[in-house]
N, C-alpha and C positions, 0 to 999 in steps of 0.2 A: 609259091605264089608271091614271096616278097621280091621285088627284082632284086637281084647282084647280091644281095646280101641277106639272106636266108642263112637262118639260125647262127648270125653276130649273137655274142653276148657282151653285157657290161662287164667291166674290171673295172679293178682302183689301182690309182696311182696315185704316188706320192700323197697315199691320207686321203686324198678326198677323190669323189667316185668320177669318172670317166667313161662315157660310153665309146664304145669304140669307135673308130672314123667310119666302118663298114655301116652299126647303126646309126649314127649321125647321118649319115649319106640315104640310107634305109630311109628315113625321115622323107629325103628331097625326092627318093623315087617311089614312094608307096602312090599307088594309081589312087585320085581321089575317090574313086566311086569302091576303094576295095574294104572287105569286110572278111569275118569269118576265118580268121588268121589259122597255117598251117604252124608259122612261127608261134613263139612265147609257150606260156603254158597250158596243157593241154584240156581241151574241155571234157569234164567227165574226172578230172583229178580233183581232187580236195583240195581248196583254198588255204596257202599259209597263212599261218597265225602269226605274223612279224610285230618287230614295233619299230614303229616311223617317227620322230620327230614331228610336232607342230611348226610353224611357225616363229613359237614363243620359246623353241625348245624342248618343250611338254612332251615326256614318252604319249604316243598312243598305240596300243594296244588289239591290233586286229580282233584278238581273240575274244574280247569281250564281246563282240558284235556276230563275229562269222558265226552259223550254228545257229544263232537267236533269231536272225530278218534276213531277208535278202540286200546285198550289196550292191555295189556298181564300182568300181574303181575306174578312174581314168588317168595313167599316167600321163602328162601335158608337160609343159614348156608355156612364157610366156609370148616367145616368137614364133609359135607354131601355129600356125594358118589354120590347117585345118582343126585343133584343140576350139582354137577361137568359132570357128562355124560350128563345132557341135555343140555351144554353150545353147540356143535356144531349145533344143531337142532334151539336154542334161536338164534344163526348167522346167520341160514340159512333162519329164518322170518325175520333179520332184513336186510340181502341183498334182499330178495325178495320185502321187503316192504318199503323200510327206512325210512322216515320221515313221511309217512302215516300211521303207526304205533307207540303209546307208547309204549315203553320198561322200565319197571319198576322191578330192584329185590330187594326186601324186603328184608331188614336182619332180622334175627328174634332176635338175639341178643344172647340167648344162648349159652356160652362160646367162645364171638367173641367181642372181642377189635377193636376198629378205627382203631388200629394200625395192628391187625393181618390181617383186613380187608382191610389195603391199601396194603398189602402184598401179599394177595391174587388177589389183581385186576391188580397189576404189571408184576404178573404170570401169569395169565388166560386171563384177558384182555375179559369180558365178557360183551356182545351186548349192555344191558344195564344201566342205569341211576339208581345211588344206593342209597336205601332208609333206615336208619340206626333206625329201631321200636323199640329205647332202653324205650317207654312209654305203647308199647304193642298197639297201636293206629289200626292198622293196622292187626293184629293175631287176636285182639276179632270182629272189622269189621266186616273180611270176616271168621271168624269160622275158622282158619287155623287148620288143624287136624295133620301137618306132615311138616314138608321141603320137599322141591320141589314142594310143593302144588302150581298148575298153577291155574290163573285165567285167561279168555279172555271176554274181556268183546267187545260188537257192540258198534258202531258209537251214539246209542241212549242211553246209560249207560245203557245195558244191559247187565245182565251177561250169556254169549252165552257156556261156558264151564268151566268144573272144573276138576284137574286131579290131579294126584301123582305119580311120580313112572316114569321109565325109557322110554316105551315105550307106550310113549303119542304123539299121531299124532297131533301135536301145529301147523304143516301147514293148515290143515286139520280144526281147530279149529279155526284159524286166516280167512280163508275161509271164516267159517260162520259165524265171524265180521264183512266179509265185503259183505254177502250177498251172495255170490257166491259158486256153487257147488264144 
């Protein structure tokens, strides 16, 4: 379902993470309206428990949370279009849900500085709690194929959905984390 580049993964290079040109390019052709990803990791598999870097440096620790609430992760980019359009939707689960939900976005790191990164969060100001994968910890995890790649993971570290692309029902998704229609 991903055009041309179906099942890229990231690697490192030289220290620090690099996705490959196949998903880099993945990024430029995921069809806006697609969702429901064949790529990345598979729904119905148990969510890894990594730890990602904050911002500040700070280990964070997946595992404290998976298992306990439902999640959402978003791996993003700050030049990623469609990342940016699903910010009002990522609001809209976290006012519906707030604190009974984890909000995690992934930075993938790909041409994205700390500092362009706090620049971008001054401006957008986006739901939630940002995770800086400049080790790639996190992309080879969960099989990231694209930016915007959503994950929603249930209450029991399951992974309940996976999507890409603009017009992804994440309400919809967050639902059946938490069991209801």
């Amino acid at each position: 379902m991903v055009s041309g580049a179906e099942g890229q993964r990231g690697s490192r290079a030289g220290g620090g993470t690099v996705l490959s040109v196949l998903s880099v390019l993945t990024v430029l052709t995921v069809p806006t309206g697609h969702a429901q990803l064949e790529a990345g990791i598979a729904v119905g598999s148990k969510a890894p428990a990594v730890v990602i870097n904050d911002l500040e440096g700070k280990p964070v620790d997946l595992a404290t949370v998976l298992g306990t609430k439902p999640v959402l992760l978003e791996f993003w980019a700050t030049w990623c279009s469609l990342c940016k359009t699903l910010l009002p939707e990522l609001e809209q689960v976290r006012r519906a849900y707030g604190d009974r939900i984890a909000l995690f976005g992934v930075n993938v790191t790909v041409n994205d500085s700390k500092r362009r990164i706090r620049r971008y969060l001054d401006q957008h100001k986006p739901p939630f709690q940002v995770l800086y994968d400049d080790r790639g910890v996190g992309v080879r995890a969960y099989d990231v194929p694209a930016t915007s790649f959503i994950v929603v993971v249930d209450s029991g570290g399951t992974v309940v959905y996976t999507g890409s692309g603009v017009n992804q029902d994440l309400m919809g998704a967050v639902k059946r984390a938490f069991g209801t229609p």
